[in-house]
PDB file with one MODEL, atoms N, CA, C and O in Angstrom:
MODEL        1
ATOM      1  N   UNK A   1       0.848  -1.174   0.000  1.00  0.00           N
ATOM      2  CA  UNK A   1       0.000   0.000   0.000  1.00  0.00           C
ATOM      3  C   UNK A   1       0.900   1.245   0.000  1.00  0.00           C
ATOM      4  O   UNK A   1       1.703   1.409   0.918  1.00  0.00           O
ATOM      5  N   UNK A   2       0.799   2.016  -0.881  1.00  0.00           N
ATOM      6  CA  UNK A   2       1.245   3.236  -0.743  1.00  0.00           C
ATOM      7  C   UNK A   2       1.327   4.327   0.362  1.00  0.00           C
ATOM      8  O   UNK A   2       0.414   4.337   1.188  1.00  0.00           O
ATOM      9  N   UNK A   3       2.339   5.263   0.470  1.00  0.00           N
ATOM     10  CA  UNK A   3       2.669   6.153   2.005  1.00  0.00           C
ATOM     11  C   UNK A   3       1.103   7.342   1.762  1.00  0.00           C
ATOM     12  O   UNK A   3       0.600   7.637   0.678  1.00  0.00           O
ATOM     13  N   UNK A   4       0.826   7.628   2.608  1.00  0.00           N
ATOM     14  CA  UNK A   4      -0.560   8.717   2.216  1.00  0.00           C
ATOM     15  C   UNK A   4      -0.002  10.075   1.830  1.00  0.00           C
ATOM     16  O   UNK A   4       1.148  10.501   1.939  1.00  0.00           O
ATOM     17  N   UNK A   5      -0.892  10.543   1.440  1.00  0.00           N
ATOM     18  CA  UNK A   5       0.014  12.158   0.575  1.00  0.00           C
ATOM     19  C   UNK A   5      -0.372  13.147   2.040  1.00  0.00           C
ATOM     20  O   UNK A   5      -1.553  13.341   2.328  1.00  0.00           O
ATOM     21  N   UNK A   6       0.289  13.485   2.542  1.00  0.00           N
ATOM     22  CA  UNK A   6      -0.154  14.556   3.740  1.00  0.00           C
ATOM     23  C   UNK A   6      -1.211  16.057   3.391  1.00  0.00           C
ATOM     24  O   UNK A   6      -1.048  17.047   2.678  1.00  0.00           O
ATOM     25  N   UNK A   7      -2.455  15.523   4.423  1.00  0.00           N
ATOM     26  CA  UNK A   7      -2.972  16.464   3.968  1.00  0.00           C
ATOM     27  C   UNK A   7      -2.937  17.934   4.366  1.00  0.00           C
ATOM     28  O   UNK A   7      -2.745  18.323   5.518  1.00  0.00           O
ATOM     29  N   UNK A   8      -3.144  18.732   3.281  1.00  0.00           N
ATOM     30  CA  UNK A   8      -3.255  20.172   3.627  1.00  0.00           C
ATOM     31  C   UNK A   8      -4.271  20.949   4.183  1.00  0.00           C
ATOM     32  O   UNK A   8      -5.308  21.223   3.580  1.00  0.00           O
ATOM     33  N   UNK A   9      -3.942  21.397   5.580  1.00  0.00           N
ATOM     34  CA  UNK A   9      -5.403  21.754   6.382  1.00  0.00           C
ATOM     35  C   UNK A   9      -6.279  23.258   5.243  1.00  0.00           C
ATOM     36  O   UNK A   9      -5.709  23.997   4.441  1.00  0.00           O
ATOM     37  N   UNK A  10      -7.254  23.239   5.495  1.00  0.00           N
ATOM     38  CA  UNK A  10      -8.027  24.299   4.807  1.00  0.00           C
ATOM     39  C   UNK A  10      -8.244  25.589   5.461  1.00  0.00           C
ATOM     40  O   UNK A  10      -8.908  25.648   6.497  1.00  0.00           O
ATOM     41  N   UNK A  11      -7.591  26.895   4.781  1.00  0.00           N
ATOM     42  CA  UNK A  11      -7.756  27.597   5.393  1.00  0.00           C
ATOM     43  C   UNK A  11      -9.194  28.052   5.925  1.00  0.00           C
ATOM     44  O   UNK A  11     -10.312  27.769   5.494  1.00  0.00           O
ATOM     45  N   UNK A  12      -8.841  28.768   6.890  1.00  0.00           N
ATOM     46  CA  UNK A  12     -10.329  29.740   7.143  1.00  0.00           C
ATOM     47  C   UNK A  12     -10.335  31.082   7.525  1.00  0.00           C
ATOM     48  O   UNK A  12     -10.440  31.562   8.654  1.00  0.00           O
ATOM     49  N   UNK A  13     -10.250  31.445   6.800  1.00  0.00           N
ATOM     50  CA  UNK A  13      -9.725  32.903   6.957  1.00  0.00           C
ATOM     51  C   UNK A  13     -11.019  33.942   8.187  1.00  0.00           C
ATOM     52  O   UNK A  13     -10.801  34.954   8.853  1.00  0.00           O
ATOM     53  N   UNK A  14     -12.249  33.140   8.039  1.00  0.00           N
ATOM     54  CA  UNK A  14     -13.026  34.475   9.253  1.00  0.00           C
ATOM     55  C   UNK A  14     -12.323  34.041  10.602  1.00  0.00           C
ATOM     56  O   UNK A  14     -12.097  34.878  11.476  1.00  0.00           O
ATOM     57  N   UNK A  15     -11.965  32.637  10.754  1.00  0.00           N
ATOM     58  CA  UNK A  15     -11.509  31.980  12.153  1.00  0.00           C
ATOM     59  C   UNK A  15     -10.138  32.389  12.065  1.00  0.00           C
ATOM     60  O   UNK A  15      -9.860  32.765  13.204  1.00  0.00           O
ATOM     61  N   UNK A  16      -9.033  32.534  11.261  1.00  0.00           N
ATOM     62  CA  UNK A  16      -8.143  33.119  11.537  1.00  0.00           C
ATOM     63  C   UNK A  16      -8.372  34.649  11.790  1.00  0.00           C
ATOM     64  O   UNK A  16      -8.241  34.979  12.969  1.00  0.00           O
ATOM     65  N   UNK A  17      -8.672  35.585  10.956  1.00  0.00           N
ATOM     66  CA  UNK A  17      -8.983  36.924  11.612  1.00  0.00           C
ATOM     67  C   UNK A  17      -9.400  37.022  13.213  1.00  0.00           C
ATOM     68  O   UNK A  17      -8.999  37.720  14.144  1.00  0.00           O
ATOM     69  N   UNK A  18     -10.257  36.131  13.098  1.00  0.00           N
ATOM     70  CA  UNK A  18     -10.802  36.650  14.735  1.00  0.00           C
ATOM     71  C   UNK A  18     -10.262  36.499  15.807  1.00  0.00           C
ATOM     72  O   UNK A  18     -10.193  37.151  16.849  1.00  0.00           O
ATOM     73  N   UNK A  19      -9.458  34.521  15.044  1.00  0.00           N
ATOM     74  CA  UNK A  19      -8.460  34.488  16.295  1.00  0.00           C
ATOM     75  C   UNK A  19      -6.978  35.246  16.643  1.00  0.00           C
ATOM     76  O   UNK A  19      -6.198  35.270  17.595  1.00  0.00           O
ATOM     77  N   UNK A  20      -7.059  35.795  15.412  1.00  0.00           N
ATOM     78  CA  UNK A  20      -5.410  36.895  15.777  1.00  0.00           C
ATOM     79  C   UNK A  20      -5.368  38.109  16.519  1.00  0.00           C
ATOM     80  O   UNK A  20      -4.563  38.733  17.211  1.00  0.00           O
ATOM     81  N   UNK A  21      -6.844  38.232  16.007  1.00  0.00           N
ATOM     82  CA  UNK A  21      -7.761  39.592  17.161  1.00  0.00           C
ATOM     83  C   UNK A  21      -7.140  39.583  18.244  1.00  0.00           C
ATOM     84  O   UNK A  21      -6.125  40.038  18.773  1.00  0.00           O
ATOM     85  N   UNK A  22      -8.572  38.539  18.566  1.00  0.00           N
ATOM     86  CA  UNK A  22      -8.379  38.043  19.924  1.00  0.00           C
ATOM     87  C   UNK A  22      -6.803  37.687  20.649  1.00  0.00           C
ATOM     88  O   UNK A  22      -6.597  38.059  21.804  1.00  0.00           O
ATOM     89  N   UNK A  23      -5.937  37.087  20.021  1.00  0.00           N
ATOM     90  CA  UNK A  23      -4.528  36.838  20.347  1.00  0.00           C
ATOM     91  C   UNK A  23      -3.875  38.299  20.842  1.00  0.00           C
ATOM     92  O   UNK A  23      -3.388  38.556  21.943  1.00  0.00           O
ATOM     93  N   UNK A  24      -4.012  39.123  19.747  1.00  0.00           N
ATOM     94  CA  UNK A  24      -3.249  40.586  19.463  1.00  0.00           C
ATOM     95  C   UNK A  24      -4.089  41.298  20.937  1.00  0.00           C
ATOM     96  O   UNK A  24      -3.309  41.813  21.738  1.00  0.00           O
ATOM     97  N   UNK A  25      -5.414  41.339  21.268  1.00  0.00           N
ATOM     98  CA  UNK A  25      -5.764  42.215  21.671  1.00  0.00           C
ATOM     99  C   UNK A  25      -6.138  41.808  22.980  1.00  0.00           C
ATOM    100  O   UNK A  25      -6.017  42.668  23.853  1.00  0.00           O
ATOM    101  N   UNK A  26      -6.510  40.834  23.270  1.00  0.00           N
ATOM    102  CA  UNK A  26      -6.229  40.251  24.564  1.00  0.00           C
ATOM    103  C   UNK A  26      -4.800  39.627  25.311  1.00  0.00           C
ATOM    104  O   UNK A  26      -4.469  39.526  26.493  1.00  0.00           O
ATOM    105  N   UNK A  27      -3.995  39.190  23.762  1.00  0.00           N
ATOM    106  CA  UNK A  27      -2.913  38.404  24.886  1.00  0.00           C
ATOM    107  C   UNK A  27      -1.842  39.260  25.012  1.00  0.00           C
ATOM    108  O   UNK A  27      -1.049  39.090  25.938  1.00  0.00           O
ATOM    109  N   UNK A  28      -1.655  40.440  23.966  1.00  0.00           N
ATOM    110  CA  UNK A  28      -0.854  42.018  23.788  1.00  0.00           C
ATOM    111  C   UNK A  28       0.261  41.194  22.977  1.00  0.00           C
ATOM    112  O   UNK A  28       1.404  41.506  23.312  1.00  0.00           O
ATOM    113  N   UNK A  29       0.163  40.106  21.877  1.00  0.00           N
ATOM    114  CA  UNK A  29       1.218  39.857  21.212  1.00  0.00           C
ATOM    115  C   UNK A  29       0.509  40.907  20.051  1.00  0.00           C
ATOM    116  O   UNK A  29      -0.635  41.311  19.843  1.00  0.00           O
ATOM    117  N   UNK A  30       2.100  41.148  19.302  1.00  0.00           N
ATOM    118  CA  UNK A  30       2.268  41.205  18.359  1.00  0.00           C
ATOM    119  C   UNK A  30       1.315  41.171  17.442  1.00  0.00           C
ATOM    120  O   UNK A  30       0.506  40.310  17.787  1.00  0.00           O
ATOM    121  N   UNK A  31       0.852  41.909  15.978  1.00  0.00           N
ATOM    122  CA  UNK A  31       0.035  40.730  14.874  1.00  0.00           C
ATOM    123  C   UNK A  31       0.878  39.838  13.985  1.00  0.00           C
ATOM    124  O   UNK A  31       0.352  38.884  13.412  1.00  0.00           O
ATOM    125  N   UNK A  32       2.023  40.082  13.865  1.00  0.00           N
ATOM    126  CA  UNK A  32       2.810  38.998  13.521  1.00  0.00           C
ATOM    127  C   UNK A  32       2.795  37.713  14.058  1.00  0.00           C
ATOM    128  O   UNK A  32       2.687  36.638  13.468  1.00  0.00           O
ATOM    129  N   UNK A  33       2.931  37.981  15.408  1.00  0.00           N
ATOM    130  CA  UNK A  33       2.894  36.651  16.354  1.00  0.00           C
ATOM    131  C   UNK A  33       1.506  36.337  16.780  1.00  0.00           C
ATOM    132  O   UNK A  33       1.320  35.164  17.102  1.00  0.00           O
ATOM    133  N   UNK A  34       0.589  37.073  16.842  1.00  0.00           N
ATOM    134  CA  UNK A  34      -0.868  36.886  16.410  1.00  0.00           C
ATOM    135  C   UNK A  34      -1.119  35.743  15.684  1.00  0.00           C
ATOM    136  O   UNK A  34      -1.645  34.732  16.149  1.00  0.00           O
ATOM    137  N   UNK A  35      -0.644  35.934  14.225  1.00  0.00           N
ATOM    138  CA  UNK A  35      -0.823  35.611  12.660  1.00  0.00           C
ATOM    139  C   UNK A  35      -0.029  34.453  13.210  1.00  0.00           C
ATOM    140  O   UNK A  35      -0.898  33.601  13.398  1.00  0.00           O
ATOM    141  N   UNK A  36       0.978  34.004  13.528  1.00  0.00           N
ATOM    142  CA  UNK A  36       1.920  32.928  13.623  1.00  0.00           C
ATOM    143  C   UNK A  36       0.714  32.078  14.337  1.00  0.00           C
ATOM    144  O   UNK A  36       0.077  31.218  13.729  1.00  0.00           O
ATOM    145  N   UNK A  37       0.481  32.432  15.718  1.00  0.00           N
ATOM    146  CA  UNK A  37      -0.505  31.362  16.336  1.00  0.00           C
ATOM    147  C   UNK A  37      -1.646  30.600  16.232  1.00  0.00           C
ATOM    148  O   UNK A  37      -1.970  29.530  16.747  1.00  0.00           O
ATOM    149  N   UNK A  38      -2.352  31.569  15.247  1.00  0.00           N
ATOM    150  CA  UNK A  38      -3.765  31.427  14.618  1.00  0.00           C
ATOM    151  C   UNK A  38      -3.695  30.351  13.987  1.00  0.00           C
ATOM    152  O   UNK A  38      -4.296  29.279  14.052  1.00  0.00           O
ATOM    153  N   UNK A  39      -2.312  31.057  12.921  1.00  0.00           N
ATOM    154  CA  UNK A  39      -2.001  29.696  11.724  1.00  0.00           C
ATOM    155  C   UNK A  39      -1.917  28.384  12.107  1.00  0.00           C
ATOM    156  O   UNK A  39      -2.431  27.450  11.491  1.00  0.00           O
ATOM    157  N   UNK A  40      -1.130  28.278  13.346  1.00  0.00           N
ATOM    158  CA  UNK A  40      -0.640  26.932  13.747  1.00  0.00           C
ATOM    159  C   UNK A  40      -2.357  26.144  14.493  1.00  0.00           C
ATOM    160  O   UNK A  40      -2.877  25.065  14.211  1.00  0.00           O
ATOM    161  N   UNK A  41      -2.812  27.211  15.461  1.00  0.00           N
ATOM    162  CA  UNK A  41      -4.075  26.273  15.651  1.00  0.00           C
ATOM    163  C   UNK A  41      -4.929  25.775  14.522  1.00  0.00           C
ATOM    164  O   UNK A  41      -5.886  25.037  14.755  1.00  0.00           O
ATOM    165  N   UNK A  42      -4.555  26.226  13.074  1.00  0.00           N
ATOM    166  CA  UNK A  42      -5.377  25.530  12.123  1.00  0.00           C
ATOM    167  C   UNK A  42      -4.606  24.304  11.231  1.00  0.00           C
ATOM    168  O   UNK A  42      -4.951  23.589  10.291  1.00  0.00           O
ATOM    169  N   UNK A  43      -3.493  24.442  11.964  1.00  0.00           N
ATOM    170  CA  UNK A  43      -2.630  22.780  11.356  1.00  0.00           C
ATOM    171  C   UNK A  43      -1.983  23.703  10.467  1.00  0.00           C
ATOM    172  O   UNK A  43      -2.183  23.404   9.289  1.00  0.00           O
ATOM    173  N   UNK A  44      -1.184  24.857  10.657  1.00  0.00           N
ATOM    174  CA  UNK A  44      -0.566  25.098   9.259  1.00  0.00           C
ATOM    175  C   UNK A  44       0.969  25.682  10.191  1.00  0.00           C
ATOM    176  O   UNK A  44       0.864  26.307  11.246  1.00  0.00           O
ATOM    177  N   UNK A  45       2.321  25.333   9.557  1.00  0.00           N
ATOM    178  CA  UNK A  45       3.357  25.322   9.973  1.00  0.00           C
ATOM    179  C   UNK A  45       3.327  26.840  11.141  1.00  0.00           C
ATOM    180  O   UNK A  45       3.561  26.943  12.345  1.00  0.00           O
ATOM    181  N   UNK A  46       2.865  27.984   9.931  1.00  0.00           N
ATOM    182  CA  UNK A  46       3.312  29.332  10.292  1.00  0.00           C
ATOM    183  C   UNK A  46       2.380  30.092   9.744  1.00  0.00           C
ATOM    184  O   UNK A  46       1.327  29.551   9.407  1.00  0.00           O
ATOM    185  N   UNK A  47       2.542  31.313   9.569  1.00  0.00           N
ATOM    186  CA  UNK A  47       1.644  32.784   9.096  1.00  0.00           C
ATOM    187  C   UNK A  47       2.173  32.326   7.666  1.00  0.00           C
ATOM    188  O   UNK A  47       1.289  32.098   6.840  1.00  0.00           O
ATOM    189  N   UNK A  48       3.336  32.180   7.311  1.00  0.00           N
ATOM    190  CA  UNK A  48       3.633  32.302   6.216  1.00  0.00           C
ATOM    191  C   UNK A  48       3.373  31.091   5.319  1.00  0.00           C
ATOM    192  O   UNK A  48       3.421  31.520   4.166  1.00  0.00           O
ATOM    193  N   UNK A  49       3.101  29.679   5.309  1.00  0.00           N
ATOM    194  CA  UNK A  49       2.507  28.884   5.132  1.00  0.00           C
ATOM    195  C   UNK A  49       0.688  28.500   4.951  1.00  0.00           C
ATOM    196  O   UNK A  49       0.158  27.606   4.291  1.00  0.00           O
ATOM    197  N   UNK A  50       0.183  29.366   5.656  1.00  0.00           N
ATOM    198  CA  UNK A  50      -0.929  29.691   6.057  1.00  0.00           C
ATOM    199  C   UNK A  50      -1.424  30.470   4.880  1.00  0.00           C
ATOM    200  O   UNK A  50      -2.290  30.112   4.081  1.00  0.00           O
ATOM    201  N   UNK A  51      -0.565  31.890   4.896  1.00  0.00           N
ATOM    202  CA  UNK A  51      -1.122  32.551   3.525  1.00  0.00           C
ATOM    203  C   UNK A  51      -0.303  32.442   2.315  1.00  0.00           C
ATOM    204  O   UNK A  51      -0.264  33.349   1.483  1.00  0.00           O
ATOM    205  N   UNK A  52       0.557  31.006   2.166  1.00  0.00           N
ATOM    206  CA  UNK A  52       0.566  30.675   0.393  1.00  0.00           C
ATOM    207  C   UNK A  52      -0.502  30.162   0.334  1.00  0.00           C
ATOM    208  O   UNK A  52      -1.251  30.687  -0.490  1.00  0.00           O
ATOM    209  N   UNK A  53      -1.177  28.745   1.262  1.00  0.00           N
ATOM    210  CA  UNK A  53      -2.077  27.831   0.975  1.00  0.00           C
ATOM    211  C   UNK A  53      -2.934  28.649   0.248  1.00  0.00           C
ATOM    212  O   UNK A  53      -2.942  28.800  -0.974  1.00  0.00           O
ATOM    213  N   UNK A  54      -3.912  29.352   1.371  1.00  0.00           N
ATOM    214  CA  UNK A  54      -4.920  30.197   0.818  1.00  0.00           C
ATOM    215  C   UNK A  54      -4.491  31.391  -0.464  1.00  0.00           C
ATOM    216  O   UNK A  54      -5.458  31.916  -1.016  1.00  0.00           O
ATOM    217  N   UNK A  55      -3.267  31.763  -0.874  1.00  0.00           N
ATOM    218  CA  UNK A  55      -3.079  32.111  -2.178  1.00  0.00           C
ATOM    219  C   UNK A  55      -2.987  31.168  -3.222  1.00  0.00           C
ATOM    220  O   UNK A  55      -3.554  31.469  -4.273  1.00  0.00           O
ATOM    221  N   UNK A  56      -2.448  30.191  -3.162  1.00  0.00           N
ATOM    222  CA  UNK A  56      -2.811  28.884  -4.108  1.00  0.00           C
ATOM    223  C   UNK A  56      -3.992  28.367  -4.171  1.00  0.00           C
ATOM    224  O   UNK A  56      -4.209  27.711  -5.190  1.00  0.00           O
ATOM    225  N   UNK A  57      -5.102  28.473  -3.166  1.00  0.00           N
ATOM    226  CA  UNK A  57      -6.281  28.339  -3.190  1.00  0.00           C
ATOM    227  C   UNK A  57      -6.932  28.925  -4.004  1.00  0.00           C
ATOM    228  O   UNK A  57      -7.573  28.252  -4.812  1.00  0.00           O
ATOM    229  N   UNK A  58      -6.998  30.773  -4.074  1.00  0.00           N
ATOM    230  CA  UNK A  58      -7.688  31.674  -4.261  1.00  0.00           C
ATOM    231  C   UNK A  58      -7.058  31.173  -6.163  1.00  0.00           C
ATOM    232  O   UNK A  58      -7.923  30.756  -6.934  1.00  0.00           O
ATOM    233  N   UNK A  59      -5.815  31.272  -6.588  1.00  0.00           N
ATOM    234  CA  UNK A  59      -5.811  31.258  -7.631  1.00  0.00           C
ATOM    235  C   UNK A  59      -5.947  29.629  -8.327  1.00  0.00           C
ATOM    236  O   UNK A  59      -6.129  29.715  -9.542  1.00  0.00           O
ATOM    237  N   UNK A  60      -5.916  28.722  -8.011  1.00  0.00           N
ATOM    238  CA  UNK A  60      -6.082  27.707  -8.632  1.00  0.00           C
ATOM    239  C   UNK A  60      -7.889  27.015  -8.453  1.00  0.00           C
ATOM    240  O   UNK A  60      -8.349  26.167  -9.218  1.00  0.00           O
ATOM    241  N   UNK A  61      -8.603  27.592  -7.355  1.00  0.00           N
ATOM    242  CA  UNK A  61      -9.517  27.227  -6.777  1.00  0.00           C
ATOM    243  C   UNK A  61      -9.857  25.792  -6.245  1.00  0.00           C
ATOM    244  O   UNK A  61     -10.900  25.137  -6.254  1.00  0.00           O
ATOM    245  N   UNK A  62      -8.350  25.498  -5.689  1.00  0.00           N
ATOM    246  CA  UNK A  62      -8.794  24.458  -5.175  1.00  0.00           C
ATOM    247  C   UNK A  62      -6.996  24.009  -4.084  1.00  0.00           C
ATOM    248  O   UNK A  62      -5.955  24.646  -4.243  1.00  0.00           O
ATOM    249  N   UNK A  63      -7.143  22.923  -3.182  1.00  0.00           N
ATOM    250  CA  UNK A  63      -6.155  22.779  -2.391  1.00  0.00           C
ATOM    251  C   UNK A  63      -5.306  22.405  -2.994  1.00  0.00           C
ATOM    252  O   UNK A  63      -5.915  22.156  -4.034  1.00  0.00           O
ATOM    253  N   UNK A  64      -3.732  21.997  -3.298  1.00  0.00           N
ATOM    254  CA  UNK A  64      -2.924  21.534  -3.810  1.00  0.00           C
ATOM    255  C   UNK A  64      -2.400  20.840  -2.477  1.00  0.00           C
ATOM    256  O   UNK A  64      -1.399  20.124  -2.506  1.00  0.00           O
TER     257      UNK A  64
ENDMDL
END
């Protein structure tokens, strides 16, 4: 049987906004480090991982 292809979590961009909010404005990080944490509670490495997915999303319309 073949190794499984790892899947790529799906962004969500209203649940990330709100949760970086909330991070930024309650926990007094950063929005960088906001953006870093959000990402990771949605299974995605980093901020910066987070928003290729959803740019490869937006232009291919679909997950890679």
């Amino acid at each position: 049987m073949p190794p499984l292809k790892p899947v790529t979590p799906v962004p969500d961009i209203d649940a990330f906004e709100e949760r970086a909010a909330i991070i930024q404005h309650d926990g007094g990080h950063s929005r960088s480090k906001a953006e870093e944490m959000a990402a990771k509670a949605q299974g995605f490495r980093d901020a910066d991982h987070y928003w290729q997915v959803l740019a490869d999303y937006v232009v291919s319309k679909r997950l890679v």
